[in-house]
N, CA, C and O atoms as a GROMACS GRO file, in nm:
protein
  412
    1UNK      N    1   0.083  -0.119   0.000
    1UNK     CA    2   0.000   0.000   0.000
    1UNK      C    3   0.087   0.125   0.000
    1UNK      O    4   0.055   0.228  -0.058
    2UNK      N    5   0.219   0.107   0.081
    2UNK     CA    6   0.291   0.234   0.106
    2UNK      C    7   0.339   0.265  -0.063
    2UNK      O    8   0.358   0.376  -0.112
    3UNK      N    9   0.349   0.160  -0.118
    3UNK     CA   10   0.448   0.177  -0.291
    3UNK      C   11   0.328   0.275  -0.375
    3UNK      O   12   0.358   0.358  -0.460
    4UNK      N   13   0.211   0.248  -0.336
    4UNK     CA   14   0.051   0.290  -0.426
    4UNK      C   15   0.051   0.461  -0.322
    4UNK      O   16   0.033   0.552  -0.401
    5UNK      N   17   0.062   0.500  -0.214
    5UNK     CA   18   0.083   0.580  -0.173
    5UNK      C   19   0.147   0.716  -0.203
    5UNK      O   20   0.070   0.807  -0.175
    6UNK      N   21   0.258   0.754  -0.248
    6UNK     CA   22   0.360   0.806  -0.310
    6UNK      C   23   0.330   0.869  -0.419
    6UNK      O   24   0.330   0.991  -0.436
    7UNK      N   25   0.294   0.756  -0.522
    7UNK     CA   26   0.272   0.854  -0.672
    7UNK      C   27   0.114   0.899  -0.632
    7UNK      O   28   0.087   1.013  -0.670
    8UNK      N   29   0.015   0.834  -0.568
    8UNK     CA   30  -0.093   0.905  -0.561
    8UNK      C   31  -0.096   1.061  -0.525
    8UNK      O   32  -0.131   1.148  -0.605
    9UNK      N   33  -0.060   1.081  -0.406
    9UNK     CA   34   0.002   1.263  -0.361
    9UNK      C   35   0.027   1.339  -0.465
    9UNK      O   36  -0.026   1.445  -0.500
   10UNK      N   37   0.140   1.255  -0.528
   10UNK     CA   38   0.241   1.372  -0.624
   10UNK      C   39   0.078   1.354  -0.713
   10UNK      O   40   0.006   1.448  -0.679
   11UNK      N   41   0.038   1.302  -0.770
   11UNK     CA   42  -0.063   1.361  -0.890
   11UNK      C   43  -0.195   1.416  -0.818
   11UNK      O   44  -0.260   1.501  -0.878
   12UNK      N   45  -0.230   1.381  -0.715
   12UNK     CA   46  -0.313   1.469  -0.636
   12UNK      C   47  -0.308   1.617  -0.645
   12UNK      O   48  -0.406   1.688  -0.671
   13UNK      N   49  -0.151   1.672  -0.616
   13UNK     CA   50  -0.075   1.774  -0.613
   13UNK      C   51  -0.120   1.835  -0.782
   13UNK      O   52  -0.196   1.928  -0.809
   14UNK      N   53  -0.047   1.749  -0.873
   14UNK     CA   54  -0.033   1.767  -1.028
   14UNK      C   55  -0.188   1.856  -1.085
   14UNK      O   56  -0.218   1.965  -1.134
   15UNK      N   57  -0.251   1.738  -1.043
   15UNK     CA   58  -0.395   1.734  -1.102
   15UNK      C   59  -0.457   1.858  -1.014
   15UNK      O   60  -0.527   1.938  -1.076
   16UNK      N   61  -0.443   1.872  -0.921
   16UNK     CA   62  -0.534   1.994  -0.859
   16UNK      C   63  -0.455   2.128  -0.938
   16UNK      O   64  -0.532   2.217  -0.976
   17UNK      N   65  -0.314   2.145  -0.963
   17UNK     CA   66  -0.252   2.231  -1.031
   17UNK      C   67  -0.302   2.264  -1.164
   17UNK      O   68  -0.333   2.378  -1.199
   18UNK      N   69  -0.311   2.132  -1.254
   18UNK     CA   70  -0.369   2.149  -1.377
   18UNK      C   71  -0.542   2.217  -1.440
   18UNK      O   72  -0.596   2.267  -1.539
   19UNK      N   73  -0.574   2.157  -1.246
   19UNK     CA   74  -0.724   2.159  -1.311
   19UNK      C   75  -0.728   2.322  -1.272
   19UNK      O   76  -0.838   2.376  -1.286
   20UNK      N   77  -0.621   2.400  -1.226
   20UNK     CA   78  -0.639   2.504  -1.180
   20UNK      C   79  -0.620   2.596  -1.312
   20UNK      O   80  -0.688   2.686  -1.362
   21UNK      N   81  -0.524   2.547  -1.340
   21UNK     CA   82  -0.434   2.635  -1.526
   21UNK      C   83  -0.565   2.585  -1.593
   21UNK      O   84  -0.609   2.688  -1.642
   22UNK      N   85  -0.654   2.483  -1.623
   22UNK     CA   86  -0.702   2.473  -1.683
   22UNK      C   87  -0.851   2.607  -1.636
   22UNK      O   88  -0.912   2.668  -1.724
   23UNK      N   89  -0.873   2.619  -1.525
   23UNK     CA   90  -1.000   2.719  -1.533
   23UNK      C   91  -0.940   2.845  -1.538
   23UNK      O   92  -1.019   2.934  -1.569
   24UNK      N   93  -0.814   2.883  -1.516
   24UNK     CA   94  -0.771   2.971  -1.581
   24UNK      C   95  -0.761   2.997  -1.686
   24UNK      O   96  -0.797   3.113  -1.705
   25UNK      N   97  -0.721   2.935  -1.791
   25UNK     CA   98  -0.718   2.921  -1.932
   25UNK      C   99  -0.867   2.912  -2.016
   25UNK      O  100  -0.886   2.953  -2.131
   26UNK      N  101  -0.988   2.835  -1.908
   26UNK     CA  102  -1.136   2.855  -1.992
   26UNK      C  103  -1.217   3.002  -1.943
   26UNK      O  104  -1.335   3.026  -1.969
   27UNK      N  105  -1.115   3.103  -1.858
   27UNK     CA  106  -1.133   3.233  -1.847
   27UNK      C  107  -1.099   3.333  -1.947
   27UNK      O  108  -1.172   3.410  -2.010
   28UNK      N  109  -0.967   3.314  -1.948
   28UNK     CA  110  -0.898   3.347  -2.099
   28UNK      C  111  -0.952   3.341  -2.223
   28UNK      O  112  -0.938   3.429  -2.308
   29UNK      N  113  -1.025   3.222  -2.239
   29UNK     CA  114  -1.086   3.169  -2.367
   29UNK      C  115  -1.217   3.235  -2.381
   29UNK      O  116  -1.246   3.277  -2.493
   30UNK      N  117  -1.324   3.256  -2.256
   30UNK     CA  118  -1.450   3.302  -2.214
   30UNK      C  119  -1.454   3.513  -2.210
   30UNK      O  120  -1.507   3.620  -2.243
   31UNK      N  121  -1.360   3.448  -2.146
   31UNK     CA  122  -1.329   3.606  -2.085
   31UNK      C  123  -1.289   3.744  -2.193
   31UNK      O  124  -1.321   3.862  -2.206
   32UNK      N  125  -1.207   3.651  -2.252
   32UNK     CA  126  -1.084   3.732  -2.338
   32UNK      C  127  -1.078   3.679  -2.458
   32UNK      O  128  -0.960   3.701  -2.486
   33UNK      N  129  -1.136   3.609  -2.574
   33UNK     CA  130  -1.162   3.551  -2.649
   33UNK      C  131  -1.024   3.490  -2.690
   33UNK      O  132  -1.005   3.499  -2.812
   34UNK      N  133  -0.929   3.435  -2.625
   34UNK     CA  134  -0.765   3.365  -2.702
   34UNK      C  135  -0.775   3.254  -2.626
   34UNK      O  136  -0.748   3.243  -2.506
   35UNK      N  137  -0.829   3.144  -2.725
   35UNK     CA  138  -0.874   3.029  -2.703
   35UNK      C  139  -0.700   2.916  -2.691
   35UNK      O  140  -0.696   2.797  -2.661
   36UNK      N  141  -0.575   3.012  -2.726
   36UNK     CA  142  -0.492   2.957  -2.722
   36UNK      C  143  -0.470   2.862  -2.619
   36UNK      O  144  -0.475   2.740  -2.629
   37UNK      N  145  -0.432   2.963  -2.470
   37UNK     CA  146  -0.401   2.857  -2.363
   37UNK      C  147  -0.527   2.701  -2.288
   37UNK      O  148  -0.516   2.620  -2.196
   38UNK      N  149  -0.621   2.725  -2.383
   38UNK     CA  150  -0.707   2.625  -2.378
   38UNK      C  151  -0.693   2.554  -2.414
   38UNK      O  152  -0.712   2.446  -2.358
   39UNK      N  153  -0.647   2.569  -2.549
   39UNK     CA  154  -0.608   2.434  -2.674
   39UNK      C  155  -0.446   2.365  -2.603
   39UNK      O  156  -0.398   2.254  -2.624
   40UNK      N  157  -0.399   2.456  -2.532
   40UNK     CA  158  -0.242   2.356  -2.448
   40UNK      C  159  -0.289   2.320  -2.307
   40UNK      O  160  -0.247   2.207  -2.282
   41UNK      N  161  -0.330   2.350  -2.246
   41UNK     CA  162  -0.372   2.315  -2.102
   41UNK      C  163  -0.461   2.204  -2.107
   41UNK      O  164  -0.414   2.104  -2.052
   42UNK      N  165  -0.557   2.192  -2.149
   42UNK     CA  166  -0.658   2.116  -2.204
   42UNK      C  167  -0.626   1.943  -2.223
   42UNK      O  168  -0.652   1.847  -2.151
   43UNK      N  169  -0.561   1.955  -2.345
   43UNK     CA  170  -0.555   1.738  -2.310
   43UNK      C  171  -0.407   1.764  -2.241
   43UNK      O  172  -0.352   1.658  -2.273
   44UNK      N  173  -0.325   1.828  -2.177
   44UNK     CA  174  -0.229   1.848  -2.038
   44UNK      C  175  -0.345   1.773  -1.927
   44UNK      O  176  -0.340   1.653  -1.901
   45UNK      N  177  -0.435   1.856  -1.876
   45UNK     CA  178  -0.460   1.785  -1.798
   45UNK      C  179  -0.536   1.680  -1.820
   45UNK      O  180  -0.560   1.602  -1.728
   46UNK      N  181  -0.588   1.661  -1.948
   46UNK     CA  182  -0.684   1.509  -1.953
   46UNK      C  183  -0.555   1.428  -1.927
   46UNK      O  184  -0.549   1.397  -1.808
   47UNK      N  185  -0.458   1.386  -1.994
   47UNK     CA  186  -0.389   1.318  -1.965
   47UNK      C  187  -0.366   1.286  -1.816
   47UNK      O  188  -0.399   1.186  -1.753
   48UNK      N  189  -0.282   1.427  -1.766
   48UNK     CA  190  -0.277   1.401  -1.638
   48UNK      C  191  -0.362   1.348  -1.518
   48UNK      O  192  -0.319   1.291  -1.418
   49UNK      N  193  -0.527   1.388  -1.558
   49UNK     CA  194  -0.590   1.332  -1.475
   49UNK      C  195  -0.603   1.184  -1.544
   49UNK      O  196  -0.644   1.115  -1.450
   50UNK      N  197  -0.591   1.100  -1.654
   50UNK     CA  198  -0.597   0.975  -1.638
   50UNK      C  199  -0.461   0.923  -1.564
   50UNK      O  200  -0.452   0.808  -1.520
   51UNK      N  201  -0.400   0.979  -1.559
   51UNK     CA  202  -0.307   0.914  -1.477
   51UNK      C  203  -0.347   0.907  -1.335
   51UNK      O  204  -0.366   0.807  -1.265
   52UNK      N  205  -0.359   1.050  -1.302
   52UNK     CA  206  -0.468   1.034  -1.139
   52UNK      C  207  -0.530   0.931  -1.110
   52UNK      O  208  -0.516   0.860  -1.011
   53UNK      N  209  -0.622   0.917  -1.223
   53UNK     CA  210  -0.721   0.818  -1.198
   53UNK      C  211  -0.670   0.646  -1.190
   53UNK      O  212  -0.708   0.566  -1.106
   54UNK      N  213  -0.575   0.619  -1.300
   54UNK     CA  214  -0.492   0.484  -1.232
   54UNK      C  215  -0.392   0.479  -1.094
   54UNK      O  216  -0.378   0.374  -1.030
   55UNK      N  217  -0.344   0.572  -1.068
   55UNK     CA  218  -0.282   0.573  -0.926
   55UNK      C  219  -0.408   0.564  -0.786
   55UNK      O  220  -0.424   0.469  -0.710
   56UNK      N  221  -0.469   0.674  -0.787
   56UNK     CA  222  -0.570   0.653  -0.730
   56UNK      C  223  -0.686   0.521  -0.683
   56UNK      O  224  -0.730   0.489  -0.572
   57UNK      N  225  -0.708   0.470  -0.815
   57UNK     CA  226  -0.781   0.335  -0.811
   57UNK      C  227  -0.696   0.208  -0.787
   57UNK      O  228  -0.741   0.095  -0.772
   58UNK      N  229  -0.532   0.256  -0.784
   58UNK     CA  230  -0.465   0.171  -0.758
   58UNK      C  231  -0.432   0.144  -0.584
   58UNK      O  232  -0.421   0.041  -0.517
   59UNK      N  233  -0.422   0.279  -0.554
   59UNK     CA  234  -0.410   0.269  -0.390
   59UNK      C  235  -0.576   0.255  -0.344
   59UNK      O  236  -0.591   0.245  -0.222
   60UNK      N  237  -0.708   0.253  -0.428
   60UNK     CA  238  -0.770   0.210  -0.358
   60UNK      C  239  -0.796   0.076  -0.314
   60UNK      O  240  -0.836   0.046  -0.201
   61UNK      N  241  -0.761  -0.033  -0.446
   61UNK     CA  242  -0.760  -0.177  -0.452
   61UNK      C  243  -0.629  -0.207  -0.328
   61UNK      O  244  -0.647  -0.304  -0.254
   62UNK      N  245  -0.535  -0.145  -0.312
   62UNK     CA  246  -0.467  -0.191  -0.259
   62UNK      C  247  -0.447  -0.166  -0.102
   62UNK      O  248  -0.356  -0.222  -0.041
   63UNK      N  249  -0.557  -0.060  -0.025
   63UNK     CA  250  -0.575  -0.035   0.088
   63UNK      C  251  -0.757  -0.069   0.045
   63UNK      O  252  -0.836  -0.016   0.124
   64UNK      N  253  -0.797  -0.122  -0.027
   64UNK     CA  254  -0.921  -0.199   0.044
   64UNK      C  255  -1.026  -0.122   0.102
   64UNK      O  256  -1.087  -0.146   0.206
   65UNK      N  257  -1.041  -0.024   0.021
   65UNK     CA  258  -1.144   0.089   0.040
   65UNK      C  259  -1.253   0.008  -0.024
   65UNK      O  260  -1.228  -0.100  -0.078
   66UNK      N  261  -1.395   0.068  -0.016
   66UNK     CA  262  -1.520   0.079  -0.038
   66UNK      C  263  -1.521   0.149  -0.208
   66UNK      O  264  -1.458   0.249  -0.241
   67UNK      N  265  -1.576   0.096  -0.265
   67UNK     CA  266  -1.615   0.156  -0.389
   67UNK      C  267  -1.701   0.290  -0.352
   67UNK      O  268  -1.682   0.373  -0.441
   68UNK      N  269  -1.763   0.324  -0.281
   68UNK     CA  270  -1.841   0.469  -0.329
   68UNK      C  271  -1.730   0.567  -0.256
   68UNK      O  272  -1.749   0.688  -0.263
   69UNK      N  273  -1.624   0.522  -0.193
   69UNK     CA  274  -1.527   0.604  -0.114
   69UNK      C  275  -1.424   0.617  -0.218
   69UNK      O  276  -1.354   0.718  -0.224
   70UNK      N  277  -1.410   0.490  -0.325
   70UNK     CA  278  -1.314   0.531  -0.426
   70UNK      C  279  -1.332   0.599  -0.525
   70UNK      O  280  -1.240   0.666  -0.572
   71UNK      N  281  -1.483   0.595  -0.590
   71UNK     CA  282  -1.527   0.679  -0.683
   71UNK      C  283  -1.527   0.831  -0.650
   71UNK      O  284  -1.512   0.909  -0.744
   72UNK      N  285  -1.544   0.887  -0.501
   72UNK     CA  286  -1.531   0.932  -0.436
   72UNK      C  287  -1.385   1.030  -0.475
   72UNK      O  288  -1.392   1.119  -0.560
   73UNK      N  289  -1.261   1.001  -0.407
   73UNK     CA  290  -1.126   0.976  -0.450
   73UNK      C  291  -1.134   1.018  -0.595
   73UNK      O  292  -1.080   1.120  -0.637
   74UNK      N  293  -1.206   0.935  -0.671
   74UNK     CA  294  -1.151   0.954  -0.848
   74UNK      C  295  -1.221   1.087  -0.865
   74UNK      O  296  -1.168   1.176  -0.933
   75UNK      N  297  -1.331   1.103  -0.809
   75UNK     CA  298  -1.378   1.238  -0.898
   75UNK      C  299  -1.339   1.337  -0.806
   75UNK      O  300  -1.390   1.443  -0.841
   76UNK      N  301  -1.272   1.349  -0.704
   76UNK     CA  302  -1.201   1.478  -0.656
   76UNK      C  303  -1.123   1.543  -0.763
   76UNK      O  304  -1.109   1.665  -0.756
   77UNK      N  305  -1.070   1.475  -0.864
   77UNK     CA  306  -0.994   1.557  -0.957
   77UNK      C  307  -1.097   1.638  -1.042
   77UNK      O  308  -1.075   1.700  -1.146
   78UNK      N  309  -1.165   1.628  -1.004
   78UNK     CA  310  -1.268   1.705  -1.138
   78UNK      C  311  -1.326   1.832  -1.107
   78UNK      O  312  -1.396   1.900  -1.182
   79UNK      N  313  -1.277   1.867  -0.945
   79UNK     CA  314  -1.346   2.032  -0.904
   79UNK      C  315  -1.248   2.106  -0.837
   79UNK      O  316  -1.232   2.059  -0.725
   80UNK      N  317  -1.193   2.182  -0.854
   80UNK     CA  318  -1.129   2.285  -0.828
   80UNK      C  319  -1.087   2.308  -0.692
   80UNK      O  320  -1.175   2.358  -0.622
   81UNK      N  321  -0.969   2.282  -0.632
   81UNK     CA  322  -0.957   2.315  -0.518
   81UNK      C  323  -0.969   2.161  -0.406
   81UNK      O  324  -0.900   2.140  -0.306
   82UNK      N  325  -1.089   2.063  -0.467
   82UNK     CA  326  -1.129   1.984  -0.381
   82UNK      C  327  -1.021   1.860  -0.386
   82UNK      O  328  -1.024   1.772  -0.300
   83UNK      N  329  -0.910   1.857  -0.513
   83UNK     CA  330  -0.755   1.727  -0.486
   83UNK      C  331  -0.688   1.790  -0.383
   83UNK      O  332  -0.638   1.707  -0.306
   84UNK      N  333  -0.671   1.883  -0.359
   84UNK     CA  334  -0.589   1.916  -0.267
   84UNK      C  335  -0.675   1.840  -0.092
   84UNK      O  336  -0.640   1.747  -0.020
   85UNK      N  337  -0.769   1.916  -0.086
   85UNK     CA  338  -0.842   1.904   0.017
   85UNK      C  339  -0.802   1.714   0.070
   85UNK      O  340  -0.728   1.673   0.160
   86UNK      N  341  -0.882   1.645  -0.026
   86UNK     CA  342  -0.902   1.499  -0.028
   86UNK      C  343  -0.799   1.426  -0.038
   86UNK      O  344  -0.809   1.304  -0.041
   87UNK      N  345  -0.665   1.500  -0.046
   87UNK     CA  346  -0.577   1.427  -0.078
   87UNK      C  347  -0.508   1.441   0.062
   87UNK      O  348  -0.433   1.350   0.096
   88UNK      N  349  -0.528   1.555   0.151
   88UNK     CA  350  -0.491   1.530   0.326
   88UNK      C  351  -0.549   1.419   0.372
   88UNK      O  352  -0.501   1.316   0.420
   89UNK      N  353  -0.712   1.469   0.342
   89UNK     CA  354  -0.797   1.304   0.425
   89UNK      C  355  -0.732   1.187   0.380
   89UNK      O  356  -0.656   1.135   0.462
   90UNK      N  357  -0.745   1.125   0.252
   90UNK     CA  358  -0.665   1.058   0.226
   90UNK      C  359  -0.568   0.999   0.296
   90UNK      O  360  -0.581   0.890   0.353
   91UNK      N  361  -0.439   1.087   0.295
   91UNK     CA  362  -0.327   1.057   0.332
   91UNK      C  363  -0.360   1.059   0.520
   91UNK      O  364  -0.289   0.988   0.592
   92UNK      N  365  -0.427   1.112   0.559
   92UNK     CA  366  -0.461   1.102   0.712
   92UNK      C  367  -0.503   0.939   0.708
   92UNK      O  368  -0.434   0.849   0.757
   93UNK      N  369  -0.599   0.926   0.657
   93UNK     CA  370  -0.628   0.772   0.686
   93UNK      C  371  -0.537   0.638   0.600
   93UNK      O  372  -0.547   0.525   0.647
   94UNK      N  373  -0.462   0.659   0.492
   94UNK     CA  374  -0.386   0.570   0.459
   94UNK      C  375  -0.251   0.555   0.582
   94UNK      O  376  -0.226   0.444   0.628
   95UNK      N  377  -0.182   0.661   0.621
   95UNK     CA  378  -0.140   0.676   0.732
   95UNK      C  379  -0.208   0.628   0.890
   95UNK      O  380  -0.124   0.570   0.959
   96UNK      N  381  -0.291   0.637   0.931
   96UNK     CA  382  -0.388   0.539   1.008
   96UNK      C  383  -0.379   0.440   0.958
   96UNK      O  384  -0.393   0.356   1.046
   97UNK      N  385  -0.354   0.368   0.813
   97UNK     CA  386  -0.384   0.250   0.823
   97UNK      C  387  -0.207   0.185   0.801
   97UNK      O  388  -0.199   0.070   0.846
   98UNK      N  389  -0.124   0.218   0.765
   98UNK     CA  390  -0.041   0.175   0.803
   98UNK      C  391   0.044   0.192   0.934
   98UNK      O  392   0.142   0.121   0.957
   99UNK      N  393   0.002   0.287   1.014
   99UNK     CA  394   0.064   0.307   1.176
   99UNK      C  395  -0.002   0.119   1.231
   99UNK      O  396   0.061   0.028   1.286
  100UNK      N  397  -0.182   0.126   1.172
  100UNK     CA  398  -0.203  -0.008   1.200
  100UNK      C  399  -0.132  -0.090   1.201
  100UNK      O  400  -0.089  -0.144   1.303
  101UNK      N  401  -0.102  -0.121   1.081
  101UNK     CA  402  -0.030  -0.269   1.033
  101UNK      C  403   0.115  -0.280   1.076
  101UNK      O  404   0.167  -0.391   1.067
  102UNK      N  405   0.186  -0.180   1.122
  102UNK     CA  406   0.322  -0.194   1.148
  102UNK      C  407   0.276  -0.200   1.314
  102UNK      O  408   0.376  -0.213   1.384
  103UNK      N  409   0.155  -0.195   1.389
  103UNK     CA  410   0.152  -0.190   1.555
  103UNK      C  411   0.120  -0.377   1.551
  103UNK      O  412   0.106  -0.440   1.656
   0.00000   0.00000   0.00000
């Protein structure tokens, strides 16, 4: 679980960054009509969030979470502000669960 741990954070981190450039950039595009930084930010973070999404579903199979807690997890990447948030809880209770297993 600790190996599935690790890269989850760092794209937690990634993905809340991206999804941030990205509503910046559909401001730009909305706002200011230069649809440029939309067309680069844009599959940046699709990509990046599929990666989220296999790390994520990977530390969930592997700490044995609940499916509506993992779906949960997967779609934190999709609102602004809220990977960061979920990615403390997260790490609060994957941490609880290995203080477990090593007591």
């Amino acid at each position: 679980m600790e190996s599935a741990f690790k890269p989850f954070r760092v794209m937690a981190y990634v993905v809340g960054c991206m999804l941030l450039a990205l509503v910046a950039a559909m401001v730009v595009k909305y706002g200011f009509g230069n649809a440029t930084p939309t067309a680069i930010v844009s599959p940046v973070h699709g990509f990046v969030y599929a990666v989220y999404l296999l790390t994520a579903l990977n530390l969930g199979l592997k700490a044995r979470w609940s499916w509506p807690y993992t779906v949960g997890v997967l779609l934190a990447g999709t609102i602004p502000f809220l990977s960061f948030f979920i990615e403390r809880k997260v790490a609060q209770r994957v941490q609880e669960q290995l203080d477990a297993v090593a007591a």
